[in-house]
MMTF fields as JSON, N, C-alpha, C and O atoms, coordinates in Angstrom:
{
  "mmtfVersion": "1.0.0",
  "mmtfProducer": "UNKNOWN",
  "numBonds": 399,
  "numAtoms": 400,
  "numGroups": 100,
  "numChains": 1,
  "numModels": 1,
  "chainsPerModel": [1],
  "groupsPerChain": [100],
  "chainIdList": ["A"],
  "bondAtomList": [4, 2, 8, 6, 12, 10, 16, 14, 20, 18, 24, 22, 28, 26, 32, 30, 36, 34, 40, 38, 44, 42, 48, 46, 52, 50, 56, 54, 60, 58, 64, 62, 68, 66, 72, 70, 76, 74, 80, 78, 84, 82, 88, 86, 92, 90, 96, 94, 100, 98, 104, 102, 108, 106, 112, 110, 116, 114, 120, 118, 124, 122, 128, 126, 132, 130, 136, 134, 140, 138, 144, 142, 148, 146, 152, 150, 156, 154, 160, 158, 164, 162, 168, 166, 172, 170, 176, 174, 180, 178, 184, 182, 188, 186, 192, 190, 196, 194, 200, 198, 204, 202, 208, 206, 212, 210, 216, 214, 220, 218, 224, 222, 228, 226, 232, 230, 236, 234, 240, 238, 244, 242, 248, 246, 252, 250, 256, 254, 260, 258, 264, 262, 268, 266, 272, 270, 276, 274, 280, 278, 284, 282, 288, 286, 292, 290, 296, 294, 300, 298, 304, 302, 308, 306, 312, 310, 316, 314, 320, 318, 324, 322, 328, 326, 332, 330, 336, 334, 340, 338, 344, 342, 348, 346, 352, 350, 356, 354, 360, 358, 364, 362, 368, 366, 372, 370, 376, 374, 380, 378, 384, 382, 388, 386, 392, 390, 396, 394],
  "bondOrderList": [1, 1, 1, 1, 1, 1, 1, 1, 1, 1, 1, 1, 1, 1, 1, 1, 1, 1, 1, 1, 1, 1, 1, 1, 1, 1, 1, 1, 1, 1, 1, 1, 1, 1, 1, 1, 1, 1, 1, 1, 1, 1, 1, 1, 1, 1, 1, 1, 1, 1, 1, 1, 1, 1, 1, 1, 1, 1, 1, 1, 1, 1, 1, 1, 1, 1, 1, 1, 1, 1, 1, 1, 1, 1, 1, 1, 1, 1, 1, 1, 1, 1, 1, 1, 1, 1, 1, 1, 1, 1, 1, 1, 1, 1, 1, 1, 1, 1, 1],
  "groupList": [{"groupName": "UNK", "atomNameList": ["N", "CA", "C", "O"], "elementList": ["N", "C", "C", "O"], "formalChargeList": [0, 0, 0, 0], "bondAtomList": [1, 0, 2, 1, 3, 2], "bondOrderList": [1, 1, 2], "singleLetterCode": "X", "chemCompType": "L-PEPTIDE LINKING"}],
  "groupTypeList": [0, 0, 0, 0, 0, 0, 0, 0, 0, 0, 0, 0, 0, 0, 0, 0, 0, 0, 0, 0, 0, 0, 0, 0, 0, 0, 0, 0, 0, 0, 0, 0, 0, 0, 0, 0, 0, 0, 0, 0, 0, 0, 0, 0, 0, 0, 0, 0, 0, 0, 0, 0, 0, 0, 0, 0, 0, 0, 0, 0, 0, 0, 0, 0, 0, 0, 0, 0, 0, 0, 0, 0, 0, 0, 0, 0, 0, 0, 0, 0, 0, 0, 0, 0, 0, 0, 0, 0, 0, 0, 0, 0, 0, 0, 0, 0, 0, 0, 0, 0],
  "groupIdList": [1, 2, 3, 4, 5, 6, 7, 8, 9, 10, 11, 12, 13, 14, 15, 16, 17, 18, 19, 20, 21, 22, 23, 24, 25, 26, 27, 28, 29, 30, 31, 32, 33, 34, 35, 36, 37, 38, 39, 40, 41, 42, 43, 44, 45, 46, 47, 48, 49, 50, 51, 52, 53, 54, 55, 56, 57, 58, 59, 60, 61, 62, 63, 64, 65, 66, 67, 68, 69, 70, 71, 72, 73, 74, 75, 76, 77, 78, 79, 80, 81, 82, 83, 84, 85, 86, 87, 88, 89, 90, 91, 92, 93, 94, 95, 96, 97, 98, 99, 100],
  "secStructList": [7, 2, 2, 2, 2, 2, 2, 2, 2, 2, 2, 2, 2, 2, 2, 2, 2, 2, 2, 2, 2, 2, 2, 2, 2, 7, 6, 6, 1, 7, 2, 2, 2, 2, 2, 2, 2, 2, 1, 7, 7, 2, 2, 2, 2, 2, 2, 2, 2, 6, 6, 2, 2, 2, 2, 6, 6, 7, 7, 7, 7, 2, 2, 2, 2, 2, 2, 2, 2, 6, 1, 1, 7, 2, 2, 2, 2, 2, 6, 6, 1, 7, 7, 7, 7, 7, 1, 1, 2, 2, 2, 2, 2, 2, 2, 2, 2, 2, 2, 7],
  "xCoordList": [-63.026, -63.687, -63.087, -63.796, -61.479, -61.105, -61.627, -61.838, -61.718, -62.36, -64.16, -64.474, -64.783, -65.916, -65.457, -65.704, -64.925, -64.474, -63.974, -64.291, -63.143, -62.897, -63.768, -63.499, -64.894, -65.699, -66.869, -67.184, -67.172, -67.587, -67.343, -68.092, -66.401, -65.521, -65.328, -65.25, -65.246, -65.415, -66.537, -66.62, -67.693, -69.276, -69.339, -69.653, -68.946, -69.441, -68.836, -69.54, -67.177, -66.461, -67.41, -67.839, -67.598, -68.608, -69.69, -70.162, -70.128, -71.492, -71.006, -71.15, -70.508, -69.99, -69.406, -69.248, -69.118, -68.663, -69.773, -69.912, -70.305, -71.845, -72.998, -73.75, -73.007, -73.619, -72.715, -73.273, -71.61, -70.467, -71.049, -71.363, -71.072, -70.828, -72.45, -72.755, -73.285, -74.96, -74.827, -75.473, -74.288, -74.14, -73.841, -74.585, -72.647, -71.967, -72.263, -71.688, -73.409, -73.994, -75.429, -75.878, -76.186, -76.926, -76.737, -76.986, -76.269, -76.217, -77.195, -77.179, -77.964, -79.407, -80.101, -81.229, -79.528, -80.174, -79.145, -77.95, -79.747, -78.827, -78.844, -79.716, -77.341, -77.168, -78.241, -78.288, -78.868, -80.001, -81.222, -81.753, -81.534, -82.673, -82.237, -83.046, -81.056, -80.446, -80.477, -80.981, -79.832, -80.327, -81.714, -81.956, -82.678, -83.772, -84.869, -85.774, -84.303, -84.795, -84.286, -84.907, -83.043, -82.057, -81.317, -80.886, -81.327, -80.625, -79.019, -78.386, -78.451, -77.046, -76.626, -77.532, -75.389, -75.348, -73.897, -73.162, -73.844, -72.051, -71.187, -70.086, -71.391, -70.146, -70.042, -69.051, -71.574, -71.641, -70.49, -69.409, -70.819, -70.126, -68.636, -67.807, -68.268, -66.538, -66.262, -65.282, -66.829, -66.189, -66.131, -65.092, -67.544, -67.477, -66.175, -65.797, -65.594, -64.832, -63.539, -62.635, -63.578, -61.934, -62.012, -61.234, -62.852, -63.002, -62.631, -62.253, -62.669, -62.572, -60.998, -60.254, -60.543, -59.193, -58.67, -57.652, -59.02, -58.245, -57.934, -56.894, -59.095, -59.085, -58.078, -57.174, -58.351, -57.016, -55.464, -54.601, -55.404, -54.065, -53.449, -52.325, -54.252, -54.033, -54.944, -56.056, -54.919, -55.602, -55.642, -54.889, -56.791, -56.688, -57.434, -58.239, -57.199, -58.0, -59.528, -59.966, -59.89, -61.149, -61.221, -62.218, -60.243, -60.64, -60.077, -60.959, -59.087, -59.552, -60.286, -60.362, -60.897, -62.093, -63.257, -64.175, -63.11, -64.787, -64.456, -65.255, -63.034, -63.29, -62.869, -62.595, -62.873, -63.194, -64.572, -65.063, -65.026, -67.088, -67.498, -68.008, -67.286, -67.83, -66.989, -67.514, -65.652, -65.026, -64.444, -64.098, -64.503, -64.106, -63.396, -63.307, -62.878, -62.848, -64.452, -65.374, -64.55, -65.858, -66.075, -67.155, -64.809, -65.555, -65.654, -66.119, -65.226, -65.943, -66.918, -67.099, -67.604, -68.939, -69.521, -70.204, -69.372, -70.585, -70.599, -71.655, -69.51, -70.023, -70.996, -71.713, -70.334, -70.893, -72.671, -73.631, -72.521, -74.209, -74.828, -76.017, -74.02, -75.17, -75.981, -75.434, -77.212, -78.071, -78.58, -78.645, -79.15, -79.234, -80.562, -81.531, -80.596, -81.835, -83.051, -82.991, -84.058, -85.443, -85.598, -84.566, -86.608, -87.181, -87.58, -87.475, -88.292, -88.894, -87.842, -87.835, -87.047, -85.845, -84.938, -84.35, -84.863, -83.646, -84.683, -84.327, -85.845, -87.008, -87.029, -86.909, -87.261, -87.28, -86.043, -85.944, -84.937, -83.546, -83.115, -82.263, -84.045, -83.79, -84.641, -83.981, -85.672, -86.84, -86.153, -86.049, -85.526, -85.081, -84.059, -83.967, -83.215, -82.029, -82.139, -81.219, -83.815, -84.104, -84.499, -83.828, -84.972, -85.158, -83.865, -83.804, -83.191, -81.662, -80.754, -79.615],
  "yCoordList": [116.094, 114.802, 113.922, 113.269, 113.932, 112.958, 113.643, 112.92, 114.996, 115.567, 114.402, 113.589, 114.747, 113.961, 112.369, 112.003, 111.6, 110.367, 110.217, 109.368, 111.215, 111.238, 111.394, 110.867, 111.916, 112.825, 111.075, 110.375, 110.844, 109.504, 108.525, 107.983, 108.267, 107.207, 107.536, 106.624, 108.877, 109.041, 108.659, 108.058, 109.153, 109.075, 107.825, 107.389, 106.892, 105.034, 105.01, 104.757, 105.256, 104.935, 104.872, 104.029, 106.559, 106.991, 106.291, 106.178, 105.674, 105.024, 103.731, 103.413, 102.87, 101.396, 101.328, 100.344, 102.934, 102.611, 103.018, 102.648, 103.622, 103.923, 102.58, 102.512, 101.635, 100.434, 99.463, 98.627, 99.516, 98.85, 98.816, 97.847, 100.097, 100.411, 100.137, 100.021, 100.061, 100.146, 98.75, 98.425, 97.677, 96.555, 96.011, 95.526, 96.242, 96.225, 96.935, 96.684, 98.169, 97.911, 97.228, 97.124, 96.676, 95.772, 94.323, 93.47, 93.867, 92.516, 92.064, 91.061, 92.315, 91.423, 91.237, 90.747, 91.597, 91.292, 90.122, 90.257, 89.197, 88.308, 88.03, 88.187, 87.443, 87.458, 86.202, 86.028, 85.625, 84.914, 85.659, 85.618, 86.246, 87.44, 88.224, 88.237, 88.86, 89.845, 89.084, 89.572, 87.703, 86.555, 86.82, 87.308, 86.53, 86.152, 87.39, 87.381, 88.338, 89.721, 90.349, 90.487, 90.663, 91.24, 91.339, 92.244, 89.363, 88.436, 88.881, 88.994, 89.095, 89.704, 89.392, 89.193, 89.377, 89.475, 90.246, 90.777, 90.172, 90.674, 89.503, 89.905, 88.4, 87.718, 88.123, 88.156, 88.41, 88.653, 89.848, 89.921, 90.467, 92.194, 91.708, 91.956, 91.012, 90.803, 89.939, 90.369, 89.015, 88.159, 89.631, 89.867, 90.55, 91.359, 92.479, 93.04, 92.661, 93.517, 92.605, 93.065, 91.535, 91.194, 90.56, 89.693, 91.02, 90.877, 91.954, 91.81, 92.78, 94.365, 94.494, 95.222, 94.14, 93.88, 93.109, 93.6, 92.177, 91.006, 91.686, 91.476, 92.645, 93.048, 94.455, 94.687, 95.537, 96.177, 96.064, 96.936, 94.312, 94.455, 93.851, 93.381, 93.984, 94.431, 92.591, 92.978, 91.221, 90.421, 90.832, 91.695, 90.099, 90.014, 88.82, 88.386, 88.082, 87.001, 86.924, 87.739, 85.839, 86.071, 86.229, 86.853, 85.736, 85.825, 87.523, 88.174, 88.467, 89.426, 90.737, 91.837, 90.004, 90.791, 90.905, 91.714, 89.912, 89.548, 90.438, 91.231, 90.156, 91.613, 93.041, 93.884, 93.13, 94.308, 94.729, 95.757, 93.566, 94.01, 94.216, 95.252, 93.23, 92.313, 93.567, 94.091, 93.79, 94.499, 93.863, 94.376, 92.705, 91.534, 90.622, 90.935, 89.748, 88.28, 87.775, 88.172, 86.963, 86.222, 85.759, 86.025, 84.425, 83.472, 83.85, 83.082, 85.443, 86.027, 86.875, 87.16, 87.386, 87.553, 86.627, 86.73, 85.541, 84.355, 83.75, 83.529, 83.431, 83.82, 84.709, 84.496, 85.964, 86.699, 86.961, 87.09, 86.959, 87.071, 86.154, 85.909, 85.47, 84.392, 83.412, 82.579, 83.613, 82.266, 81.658, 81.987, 80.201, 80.025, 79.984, 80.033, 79.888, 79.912, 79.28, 78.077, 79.772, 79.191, 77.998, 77.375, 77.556, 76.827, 76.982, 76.252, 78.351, 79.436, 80.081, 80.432, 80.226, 81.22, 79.761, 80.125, 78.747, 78.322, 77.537, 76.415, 77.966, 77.306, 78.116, 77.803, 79.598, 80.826, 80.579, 80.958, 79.895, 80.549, 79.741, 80.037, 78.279, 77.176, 77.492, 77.421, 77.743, 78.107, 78.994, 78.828, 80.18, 81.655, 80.902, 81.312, 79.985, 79.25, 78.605, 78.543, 77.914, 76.899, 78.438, 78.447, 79.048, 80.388, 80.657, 80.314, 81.086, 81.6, 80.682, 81.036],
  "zCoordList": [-13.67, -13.608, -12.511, -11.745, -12.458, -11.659, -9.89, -8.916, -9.904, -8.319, -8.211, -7.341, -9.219, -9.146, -8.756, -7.607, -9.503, -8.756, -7.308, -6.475, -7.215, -5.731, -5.051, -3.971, -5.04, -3.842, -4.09, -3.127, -5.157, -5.171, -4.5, -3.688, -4.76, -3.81, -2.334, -1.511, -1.963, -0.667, -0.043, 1.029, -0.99, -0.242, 0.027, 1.135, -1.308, -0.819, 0.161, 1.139, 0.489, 1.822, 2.961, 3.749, 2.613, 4.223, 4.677, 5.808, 3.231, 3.728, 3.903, 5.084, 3.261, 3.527, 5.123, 5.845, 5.413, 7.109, 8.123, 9.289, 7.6, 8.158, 8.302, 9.274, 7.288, 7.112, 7.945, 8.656, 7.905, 8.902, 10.465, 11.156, 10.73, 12.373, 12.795, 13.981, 11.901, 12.273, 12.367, 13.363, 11.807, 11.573, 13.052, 13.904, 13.031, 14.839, 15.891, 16.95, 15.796, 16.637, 17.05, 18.191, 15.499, 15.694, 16.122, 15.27, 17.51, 17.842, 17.689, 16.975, 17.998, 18.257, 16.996, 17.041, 15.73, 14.323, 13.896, 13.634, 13.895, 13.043, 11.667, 10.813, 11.616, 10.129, 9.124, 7.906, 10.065, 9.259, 8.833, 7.723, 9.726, 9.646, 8.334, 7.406, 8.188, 7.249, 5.896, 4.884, 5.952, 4.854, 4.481, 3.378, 5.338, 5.066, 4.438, 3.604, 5.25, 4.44, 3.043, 1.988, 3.352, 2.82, 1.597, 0.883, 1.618, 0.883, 1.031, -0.019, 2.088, 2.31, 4.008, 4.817, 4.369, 6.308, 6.496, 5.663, 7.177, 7.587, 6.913, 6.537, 6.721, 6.259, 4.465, 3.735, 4.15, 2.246, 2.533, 1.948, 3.233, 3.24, 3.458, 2.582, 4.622, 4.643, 3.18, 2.572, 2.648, 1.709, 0.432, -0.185, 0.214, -0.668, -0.713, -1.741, 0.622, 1.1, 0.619, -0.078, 0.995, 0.681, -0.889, -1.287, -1.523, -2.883, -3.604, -4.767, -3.202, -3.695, -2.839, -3.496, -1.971, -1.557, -2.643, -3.13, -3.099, -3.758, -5.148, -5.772, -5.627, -7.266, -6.991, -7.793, -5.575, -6.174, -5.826, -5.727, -5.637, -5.491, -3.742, -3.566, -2.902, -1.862, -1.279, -0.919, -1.104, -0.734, 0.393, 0.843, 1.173, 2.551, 2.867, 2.044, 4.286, 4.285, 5.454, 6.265, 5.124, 5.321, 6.77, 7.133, 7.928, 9.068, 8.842, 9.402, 8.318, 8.504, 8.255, 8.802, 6.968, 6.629, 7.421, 7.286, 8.353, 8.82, 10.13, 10.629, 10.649, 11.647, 11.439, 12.293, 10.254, 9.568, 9.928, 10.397, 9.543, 9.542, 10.74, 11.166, 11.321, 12.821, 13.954, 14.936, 13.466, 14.607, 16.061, 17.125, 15.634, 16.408, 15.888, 14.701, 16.053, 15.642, 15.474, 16.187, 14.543, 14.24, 15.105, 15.633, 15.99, 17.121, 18.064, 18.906, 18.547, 19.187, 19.313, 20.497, 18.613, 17.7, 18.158, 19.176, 17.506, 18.123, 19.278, 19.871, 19.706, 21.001, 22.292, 23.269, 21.357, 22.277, 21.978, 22.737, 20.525, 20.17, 19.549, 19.753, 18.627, 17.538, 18.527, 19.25, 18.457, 18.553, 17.549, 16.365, 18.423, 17.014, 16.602, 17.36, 15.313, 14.245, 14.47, 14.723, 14.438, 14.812, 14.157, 13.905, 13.836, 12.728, 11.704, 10.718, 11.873, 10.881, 10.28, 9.1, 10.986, 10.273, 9.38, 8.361, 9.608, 9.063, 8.153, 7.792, 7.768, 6.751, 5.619, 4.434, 6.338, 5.46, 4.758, 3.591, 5.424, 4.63, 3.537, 2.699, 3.659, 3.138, 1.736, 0.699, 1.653, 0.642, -0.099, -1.314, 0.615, -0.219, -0.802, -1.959, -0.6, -1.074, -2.36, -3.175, -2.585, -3.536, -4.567, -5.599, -4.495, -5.492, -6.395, -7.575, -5.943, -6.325, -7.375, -7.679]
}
C-alpha cells in the first residue's frame, strides 16, 4: 500500500510541475484571464504551494513561493509581462467575485 502512495504522490508531483512549467511558459495568458475562467492564477497556486509547505512542517514565504511558480521573482514577472486588465476583464472579475 505504502508503494501505491508513493507512485501517487509522484504522479501529482509530475503533474503540479507539468501545470507549473505550461504556466511559465504561458506569458501571454494572464492571471486575470485564468481568474476569470478558471477561478484560480499562478498566485492561487504559489499561496496553495506554500500552504502545503506550511502544513508539512517546512513554511516558506510568499515572495518565495511565487517564484517557485512564476520562476522568477514576481516584480519581475510583471514587469516583464503583466498588462493591464481590460475593462471587460476587470468587470468579468468583479461579477465572478460578487458570486463566491
Amino acid at each position: 500500500m505504502a508503494d501505491d502512495n508513493e507512485a501517487r504522490i509522484a504522479l501529482e508531483a509530475a503533474a503540479f510541475r507539468r501545470l507549473r512549467d505550461h504556466l511559465r511558459a504561458r506569458t501571454d495568458v494572464q492571471n486575470i484571464d485564468l481568474m476569470n475562467l478558471a477561478g484560480f492564477c499562478r498566485n492561487c497556486l504559489s499561496n496553495w504551494y506554500s500552504e502545503a509547505a506550511a502544513a508539512a512542517g517546512t513554511p516558506i514565504g510568499k515572495d518565495e513561493a511565487r517564484e517557485i511558480v512564476y520562476g522568477m521573482p514576481y516584480d519581475e514577472w510583471r514587469a516583464l509581462y503583466q498588462r493591464e486588465a481590460s475593462a471587460a476583464d476587470a468587470a468579468a472579475f468583479a461579477a465572478r467575485a460578487h458570486k463566491e
